[in-house]
C-alpha positions in Angstrom: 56.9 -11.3 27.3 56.7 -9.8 31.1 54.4 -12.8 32.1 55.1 -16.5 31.7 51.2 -17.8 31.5 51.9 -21.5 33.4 49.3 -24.5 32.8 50.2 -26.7 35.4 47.5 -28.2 37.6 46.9 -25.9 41.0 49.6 -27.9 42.8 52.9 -26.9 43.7 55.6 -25.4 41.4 57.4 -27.8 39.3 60.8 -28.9 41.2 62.6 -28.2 38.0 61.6 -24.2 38.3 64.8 -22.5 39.6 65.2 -20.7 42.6 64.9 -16.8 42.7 63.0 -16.4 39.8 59.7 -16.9 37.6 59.1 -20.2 35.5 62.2 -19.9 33.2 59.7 -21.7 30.0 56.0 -22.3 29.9 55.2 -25.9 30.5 52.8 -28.3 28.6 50.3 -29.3 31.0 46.9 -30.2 29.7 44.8 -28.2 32.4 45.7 -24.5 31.9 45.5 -23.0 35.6 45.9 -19.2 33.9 48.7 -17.9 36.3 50.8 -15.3 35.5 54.5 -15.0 37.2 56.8 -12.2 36.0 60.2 -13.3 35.1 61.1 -11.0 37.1 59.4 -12.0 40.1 61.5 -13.8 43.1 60.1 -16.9 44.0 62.0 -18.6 46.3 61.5 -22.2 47.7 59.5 -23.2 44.7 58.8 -26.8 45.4 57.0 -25.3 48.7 54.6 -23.0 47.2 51.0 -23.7 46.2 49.2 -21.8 43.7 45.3 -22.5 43.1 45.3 -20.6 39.5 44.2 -17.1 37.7 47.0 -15.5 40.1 49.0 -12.9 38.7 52.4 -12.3 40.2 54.0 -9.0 38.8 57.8 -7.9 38.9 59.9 -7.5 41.8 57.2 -9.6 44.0 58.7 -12.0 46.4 57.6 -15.2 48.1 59.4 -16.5 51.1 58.9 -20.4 50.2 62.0 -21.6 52.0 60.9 -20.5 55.5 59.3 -23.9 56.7 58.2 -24.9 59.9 61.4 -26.5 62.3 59.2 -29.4 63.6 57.0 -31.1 61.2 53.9 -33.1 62.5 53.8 -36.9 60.8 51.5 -35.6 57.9 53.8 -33.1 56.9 57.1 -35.6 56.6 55.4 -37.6 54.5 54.7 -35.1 51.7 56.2 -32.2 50.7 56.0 -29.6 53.3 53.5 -26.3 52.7 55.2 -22.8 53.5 52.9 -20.8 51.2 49.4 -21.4 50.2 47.5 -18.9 47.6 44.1 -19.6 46.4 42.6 -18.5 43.1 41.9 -15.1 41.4 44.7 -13.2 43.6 46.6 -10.0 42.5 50.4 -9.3 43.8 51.4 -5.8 42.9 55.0 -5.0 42.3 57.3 -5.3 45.1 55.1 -6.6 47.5 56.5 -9.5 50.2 55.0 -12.8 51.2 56.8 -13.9 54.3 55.7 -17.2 55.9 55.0 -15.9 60.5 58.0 -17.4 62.7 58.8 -16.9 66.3 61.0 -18.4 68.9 59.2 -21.2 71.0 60.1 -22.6 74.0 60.2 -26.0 75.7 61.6 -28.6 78.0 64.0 -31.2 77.0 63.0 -34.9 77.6 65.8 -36.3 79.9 66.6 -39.9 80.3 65.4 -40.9 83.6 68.7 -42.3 84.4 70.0 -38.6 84.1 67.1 -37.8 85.8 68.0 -39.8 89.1 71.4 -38.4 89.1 70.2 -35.2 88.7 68.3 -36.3 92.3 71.3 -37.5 93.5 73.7 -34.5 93.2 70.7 -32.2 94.5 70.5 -34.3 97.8 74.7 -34.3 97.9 74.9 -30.5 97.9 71.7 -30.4 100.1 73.4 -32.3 103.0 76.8 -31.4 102.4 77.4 -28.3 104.5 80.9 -27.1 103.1 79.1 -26.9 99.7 75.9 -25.6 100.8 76.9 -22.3 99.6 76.5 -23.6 95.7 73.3 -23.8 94.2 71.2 -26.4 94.6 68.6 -26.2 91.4 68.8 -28.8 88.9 70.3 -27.9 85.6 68.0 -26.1 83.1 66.0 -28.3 81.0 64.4 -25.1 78.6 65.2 -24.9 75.6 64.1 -22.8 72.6 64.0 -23.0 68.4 63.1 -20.6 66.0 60.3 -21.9 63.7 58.1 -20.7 60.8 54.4 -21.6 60.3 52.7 -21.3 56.6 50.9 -18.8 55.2 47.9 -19.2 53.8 45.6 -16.7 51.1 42.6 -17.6 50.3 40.7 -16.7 46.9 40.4 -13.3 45.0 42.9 -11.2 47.1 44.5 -8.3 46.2 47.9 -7.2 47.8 49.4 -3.5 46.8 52.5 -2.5 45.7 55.4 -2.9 48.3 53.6 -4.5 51.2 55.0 -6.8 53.3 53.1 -10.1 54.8 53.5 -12.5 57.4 50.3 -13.0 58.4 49.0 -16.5 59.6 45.6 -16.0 57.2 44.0 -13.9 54.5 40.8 -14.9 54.2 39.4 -14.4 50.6 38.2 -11.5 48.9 40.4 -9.0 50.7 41.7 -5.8 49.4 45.1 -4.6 50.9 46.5 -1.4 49.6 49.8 -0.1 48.7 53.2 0.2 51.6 50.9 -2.1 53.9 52.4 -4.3 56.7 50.2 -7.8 58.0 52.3 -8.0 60.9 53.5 -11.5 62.0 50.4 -14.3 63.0 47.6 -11.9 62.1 44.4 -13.4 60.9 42.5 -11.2 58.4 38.8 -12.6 57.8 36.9 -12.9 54.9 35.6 -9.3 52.7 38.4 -6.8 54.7 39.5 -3.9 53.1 43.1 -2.6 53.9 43.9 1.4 53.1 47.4 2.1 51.9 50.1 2.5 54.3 48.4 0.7 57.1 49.9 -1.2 59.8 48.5 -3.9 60.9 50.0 -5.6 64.3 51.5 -9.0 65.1 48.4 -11.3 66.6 45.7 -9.4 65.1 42.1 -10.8 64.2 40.3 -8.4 61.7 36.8 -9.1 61.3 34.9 -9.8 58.4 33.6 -6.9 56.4 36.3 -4.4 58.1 38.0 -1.0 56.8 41.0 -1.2 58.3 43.8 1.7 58.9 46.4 3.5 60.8 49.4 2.8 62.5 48.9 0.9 64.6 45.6 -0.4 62.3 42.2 -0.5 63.5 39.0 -0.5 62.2 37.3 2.4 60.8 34.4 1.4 59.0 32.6 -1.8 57.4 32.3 -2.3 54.2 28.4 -1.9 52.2 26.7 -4.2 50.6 27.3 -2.7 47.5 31.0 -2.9 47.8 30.6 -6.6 47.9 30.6 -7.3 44.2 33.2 -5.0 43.8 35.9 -7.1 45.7 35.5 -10.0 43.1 38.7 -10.5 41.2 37.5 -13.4 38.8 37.6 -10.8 36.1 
């Protein structure tokens, strides 16, 4: 069939899943978690990817699961590292993109205090040395800067359109986005959020709870009634 039905605990995939592509057989767990991943889905970095369970993943969806974070904190080394986490009851439509946020940070190199002095040292040589006075006399540059990735996490009962892209930080649970969307890269999207088709939503946002969200660039246009509540439920 299109869909391989997986009952595996919600825990990560299993490390024998291959990469760039659905669950090749349906394994024998005892606790059926009722996801659905097409074969022709592309998921990528499997052994980094969480599912919580009742998540369908149709055709052509991707998940980025091999963009990790550069530095890992002492928690993370110890266990396998987390590039994307999905909740329960969530819906990717065909050809949509999950893309873990990454940016290029910057920092200062520790030097030995050793180097340190003799950094001192040459700065007071060329200080009082008048036929070089001419040269510069800062210290080399300690900056430095790495590209890194941070996870992404979807909470429960959200629903993603065809062919939109995400790379938000957070999708709070039960949010609607629609079709050709873009979650541009660290946005936070709260809790009951509604996303119209073809909206674009910038890097850095925070959308509210209970938003209507569009445009290009997105904004808020309305908030969603009571009675739409109910409605945003995907357990069924």
């Amino acid at each position: 069939g299109e869909y391989i039905e997986t009952v595996r605990p919600p825990q990560s995939f299993p490390p024998s899943h291959p990469q760039n592509s659905a669950f090749a057989s349906q394994l024998t767990d005892t606790q059926d978690t009722g996801n659905k991943v097409s074969r022709r889905s592309q998921i990528i970095g499997t052994t980094n990817i969480i599912l919580g369970g009742k998540t369908v993943i149709q055709a052509e969806v991707i998940i980025r699961g091999d963009l990790l974070r550069a530095h890992q904190n002492g928690a993370e080394k110890q266990g396998t590292p987390v590039a994307v986490a999905i909740g329960r009851y969530c819906f990717f439509s065909k050809g949509c993109e999950l893309r873990p946020p990454g940016k290029v940070y910057k920092g200062y190199v520790y030097l030995p205090i050793c180097f340190l002095l003799l950094l001192l040292l040459l700065f007071l040589f060329l200080l009082y040395t008048p036929t070089l006075s001419h040269h510069s006399t800062e210290p080399a540059n300690t900056q430095h800067s790495w590209f890194s990735h941070y996870p992404l996490k979807i909470a429960d009962h959200v629903f993603i359109g065809p062919s939109s892209v995400i790379e938000a930080a957070l999708i709070g649970s039960h949010v609607s986005i629609g079709a050709n969307c873009t979650i541009g890269k660290f946005a936070i999207i709260k809790d009951y959020v509604k996303v119209l088709d073809g909206t674009v939503v910038p890097p850095n946002t925070v959308v509210p709870s209970f938003s209507i969200v569009a445009g290009r660039p997105g904004r808020v246009v309305g908030e969603i009634a009571e009675g739409e509540i109910e409605g945003m439920d995907l357990r069924e």
